[in-house]
N, C-alpha and C positions, 0 to 999 in steps of 0.2 A: 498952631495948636500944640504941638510937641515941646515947642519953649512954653506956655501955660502948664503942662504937663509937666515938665520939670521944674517948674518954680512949686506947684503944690506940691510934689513929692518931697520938695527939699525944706519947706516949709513945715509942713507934720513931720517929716523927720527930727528937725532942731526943736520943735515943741515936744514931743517925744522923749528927745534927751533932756530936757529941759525937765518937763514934770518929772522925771526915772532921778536926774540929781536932786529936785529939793526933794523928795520923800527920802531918799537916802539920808540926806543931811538932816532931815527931823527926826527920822528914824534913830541915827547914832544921837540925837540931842536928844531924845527924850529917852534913850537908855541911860545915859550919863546924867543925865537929870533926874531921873529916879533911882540910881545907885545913892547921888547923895543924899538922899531925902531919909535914908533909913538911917536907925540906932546902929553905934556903930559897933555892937554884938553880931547883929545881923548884916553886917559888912565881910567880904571873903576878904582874908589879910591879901596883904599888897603881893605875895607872892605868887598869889592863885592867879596863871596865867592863864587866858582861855577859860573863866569862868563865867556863869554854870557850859557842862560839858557840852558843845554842838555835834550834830552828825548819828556816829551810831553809839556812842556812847552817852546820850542823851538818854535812849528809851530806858537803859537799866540804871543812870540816875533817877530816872523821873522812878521806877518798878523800886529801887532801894528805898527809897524815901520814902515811899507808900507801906511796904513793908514795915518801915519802922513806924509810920504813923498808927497803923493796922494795928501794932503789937502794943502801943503806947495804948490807945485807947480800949483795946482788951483787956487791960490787966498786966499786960506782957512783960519783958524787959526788950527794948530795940535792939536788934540782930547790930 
């Protein structure tokens, strides 16, 4: 009983890692797949490392941007 127990455990484990790697791999392929799909105005030059910002510099990317959309469609001039 204890050998069946450890073949199932070891079995959903490696299915486990198994599905956790291909969404990774679809995941990095459909961001790189959709980088190139855009005009290339709308492309961050090749220097822009780590772009767009992840982590905590994300939120007041995401607040800037908003801001400027805000002010554009008001009337405004973007900050």
């Amino acid at each position: 009983m204890l050998l069946l127990q450890t073949a199932l455990t070891a079995s959903y484990v490696a299915f486990v890692v198994r599905v956790w790697r291909m969404s990774r791999r679809r995941a990095a392929g459909s961001v790189a797949a959709g980088a190139s799909l855009l005009p290339a105005a709308d492309c961050p030059p090749e220097s822009a490392v780590g772009w767009p910002p992840l982590g905590t510099e994300f939120g007041l990317y995401v607040d800037e941007g908003m801001a400027a959309l805000d002010a554009y469609l008001s009337g405004g001039l973007a900050p």
